[in-house]
C-alpha positions as CSV (number, residue, x, y, z in Angstrom):
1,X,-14.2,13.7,2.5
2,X,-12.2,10.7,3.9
3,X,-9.7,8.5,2.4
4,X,-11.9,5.7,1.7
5,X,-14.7,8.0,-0.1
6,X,-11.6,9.7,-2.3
7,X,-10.2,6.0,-2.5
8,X,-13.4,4.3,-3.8
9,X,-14.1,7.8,-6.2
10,X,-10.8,7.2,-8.0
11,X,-11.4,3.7,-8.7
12,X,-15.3,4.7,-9.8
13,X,-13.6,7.6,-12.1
14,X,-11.8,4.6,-13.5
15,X,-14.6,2.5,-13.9
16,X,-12.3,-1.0,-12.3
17,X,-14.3,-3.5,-10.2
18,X,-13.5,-3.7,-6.4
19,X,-15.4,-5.1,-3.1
20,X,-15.5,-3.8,0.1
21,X,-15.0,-5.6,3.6
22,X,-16.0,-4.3,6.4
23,X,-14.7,-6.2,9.6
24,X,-13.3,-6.1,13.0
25,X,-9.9,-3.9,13.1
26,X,-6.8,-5.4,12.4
27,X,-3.6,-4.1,12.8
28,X,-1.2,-6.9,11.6
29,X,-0.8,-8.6,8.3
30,X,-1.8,-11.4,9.4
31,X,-4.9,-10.8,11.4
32,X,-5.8,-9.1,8.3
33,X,-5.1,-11.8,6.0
34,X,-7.1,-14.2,8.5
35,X,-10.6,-11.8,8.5
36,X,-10.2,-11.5,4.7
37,X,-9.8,-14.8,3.8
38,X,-6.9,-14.4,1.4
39,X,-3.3,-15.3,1.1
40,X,-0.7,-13.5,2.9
41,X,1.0,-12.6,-0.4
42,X,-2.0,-10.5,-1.8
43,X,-2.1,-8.2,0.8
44,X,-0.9,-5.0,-0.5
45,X,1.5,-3.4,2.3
46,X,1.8,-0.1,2.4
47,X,4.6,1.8,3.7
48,X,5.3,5.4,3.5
49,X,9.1,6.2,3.9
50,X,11.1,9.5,3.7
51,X,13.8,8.9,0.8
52,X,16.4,11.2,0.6
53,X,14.1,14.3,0.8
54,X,10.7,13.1,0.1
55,X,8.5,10.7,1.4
56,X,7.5,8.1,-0.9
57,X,5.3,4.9,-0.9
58,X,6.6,1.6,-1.5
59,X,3.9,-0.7,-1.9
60,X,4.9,-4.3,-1.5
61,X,3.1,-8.0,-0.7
62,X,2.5,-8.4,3.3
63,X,4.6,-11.7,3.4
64,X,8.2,-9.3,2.3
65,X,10.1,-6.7,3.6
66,X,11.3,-3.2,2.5
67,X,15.0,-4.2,1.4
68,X,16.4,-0.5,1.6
69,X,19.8,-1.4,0.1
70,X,17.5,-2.1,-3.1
71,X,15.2,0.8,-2.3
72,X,18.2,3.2,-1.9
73,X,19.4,2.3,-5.1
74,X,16.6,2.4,-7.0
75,X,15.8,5.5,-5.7
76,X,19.2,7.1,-6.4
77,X,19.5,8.2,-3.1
78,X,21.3,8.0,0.4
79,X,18.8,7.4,2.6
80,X,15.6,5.5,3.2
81,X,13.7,5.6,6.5
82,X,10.6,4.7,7.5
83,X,8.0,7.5,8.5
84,X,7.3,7.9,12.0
85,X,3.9,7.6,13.8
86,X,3.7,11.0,13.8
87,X,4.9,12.1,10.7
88,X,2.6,8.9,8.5
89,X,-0.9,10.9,10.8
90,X,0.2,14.6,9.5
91,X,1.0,13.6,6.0
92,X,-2.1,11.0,6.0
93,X,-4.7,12.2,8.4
94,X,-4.7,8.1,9.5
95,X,-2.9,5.6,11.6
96,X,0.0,3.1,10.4
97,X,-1.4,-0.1,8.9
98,X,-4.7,1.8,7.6
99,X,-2.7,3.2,4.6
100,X,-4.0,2.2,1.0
101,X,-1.4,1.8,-1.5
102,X,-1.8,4.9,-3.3
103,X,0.5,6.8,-3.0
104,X,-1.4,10.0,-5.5
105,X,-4.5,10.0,-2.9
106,X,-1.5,11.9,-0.7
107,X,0.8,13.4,-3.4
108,X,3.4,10.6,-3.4
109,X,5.3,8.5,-5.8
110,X,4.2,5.0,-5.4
111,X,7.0,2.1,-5.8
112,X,5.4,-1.4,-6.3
113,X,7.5,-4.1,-6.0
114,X,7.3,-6.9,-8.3
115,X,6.3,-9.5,-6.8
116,X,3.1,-8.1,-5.7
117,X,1.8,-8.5,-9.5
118,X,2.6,-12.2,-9.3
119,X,-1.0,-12.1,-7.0
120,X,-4.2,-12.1,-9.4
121,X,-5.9,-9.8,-6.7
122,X,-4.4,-7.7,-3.9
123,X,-6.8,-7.3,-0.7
124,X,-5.5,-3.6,1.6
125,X,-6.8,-1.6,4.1
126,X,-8.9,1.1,3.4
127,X,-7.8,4.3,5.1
128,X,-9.6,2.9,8.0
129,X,-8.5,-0.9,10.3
130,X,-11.9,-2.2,9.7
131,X,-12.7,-2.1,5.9
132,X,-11.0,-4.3,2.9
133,X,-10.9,-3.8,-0.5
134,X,-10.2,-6.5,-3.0
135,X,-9.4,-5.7,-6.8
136,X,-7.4,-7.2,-9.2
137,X,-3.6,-6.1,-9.1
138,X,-3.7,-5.6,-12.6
139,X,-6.2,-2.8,-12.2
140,X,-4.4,-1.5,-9.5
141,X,-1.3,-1.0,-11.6
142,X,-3.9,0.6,-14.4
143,X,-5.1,3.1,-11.6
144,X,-2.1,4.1,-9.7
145,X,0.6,3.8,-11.8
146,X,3.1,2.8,-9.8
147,X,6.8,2.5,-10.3
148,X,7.5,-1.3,-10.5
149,X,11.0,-2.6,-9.1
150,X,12.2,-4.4,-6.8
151,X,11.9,-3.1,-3.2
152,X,11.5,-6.3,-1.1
153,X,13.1,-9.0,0.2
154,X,11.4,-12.2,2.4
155,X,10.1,-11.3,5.5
């Protein structure tokens, strides 16, 4: 079963609304706000991160930046590091930038950042560079469950 099929059978399970883009690949934010249409800001960026021992997704808006000072503290922990190439494939089975923001489709905690609720829908890639989904953010935060803080700063 691939990412997107166990992506798009939680949010069935859960019975939220959601479309489904497929397009050319992208592998920026950008490019991928261009193909979908949509504002930088609701792009959902997903970045898995090894946080003292543990890796960890902080889920944030495309336009900001991990700030690992605030990460690292609201974590309670040393360290914060981004997941290597390598490291993202093994624990993921995909490539960097194709990672949906949730974290429990992999077994980690999921930190969303604040400012990504400010955005009526979030738009992320799929498990995959060429397909989209668009759902409402509030959803989102009913499905995953995230831990909301702030973890970003402006890009």
């Amino acid at each position: 079963m691939t990412v997107f099929d166990r992506l798009t059978g939680l949010l069935d399970s859960h019975g939220v609304a959601y479309d489904v883009s497929r397009h050319e690949p992208v592998f920026t934010s950008e490019e991928a706000a261009r193909v979908r249409g949509a504002p930088l800001a609701s792009g959902a960026k997903a970045l898995i991160c090894k946080a003292g021992e543990s890796f960890v997704l902080f889920v944030m808006p495309a336009d900001r930046r991990l700030d690992s000072k605030q990460a690292r503290k609201a974590l309670g922990v040393r360290g914060v590091r981004f997941a290597t190439r390598e490291e993202v494939e093994q624990l993921t089975t995909l490539k960097p930038g194709s990672i949906p923001p949730f974290g429990s489709l992999f077994g980690f905690a999921t930190y969303c950042d604040e400012q990504l609720s400010a955005q009526p829908r979030i738009n992320f890639n799929a498990g995959d560079h060429a397909i989209s989904v668009n759902m409402s953010s509030a959803d989102y935060q009913k499905v995953e469950q995230p831990t909301m803080g702030q973890f970003s700063e402006a890009a």
